[in-house]
C-alpha positions as CSV (number, residue, x, y, z in Angstrom):
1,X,0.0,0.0,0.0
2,X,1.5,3.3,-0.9
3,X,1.5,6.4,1.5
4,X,0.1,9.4,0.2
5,X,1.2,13.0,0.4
6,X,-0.8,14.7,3.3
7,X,-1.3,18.1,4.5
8,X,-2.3,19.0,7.6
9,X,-3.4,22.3,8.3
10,X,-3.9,24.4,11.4
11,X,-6.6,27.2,12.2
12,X,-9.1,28.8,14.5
13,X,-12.6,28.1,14.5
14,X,-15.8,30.7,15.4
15,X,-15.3,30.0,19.2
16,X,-11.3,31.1,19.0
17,X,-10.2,27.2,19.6
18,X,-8.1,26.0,17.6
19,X,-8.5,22.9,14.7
20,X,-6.7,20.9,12.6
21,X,-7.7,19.2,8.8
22,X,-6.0,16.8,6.6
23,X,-6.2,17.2,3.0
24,X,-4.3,15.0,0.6
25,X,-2.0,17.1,-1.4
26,X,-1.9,16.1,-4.9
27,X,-6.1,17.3,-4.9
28,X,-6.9,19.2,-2.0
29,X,-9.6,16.7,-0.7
30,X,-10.3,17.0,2.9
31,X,-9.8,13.5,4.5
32,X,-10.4,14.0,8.2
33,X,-10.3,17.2,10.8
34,X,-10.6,17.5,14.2
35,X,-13.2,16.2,16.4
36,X,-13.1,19.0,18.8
37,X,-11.3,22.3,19.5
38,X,-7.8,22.9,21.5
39,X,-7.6,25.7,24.0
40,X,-3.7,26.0,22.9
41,X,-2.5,25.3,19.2
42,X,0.6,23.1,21.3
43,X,-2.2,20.7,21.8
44,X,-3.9,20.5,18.3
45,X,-0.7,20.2,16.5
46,X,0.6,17.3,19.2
47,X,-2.7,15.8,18.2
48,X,-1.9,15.7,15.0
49,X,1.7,14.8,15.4
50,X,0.4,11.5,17.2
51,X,-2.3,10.5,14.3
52,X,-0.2,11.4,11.3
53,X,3.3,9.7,12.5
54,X,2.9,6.9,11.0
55,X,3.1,8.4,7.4
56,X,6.5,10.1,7.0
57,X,5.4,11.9,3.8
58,X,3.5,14.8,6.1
59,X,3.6,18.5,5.3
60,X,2.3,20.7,8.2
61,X,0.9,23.9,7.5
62,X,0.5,26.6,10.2
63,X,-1.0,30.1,9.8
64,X,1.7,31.9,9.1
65,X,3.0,29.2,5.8
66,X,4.0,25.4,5.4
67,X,6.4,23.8,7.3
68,X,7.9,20.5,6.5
69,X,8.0,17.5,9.2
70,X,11.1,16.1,10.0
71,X,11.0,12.8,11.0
């Protein structure tokens, strides 16, 4: 099975929390976000480090521009 390309992007909803949503990269489809909201954007993008580190092809996006993982 291959592993695809996958960003994950961070931002804050309505309430100020903040939220996380995968997209695959090669056609923007959204293939999961986050359940709930985080108080801190530490804790949303440790969620996200702890779902998505299995796939070593990850590209995080933050606010401000992409950053690449480094595992």
């Amino acid at each position: 099975m291959a592993i695809m390309s996958i960003r994950v992007s961070f931002y804050r909803d309505r309430k100020k929390n903040w939220r996380w949503r995968a997209s695959r990269i090669r056609n923007g489809k959204v293939m999961a976000d986050s359940a709930e909201g985080y108080r801190r954007p530490g804790e949303c993008i440790r969620a996200a480090e702890i779902l998505f580190a299995a796939n070593p092809d990850v590209e995080f996006q933050f606010p401000s521009g992409p950053a690449r993982a480094t595992k």
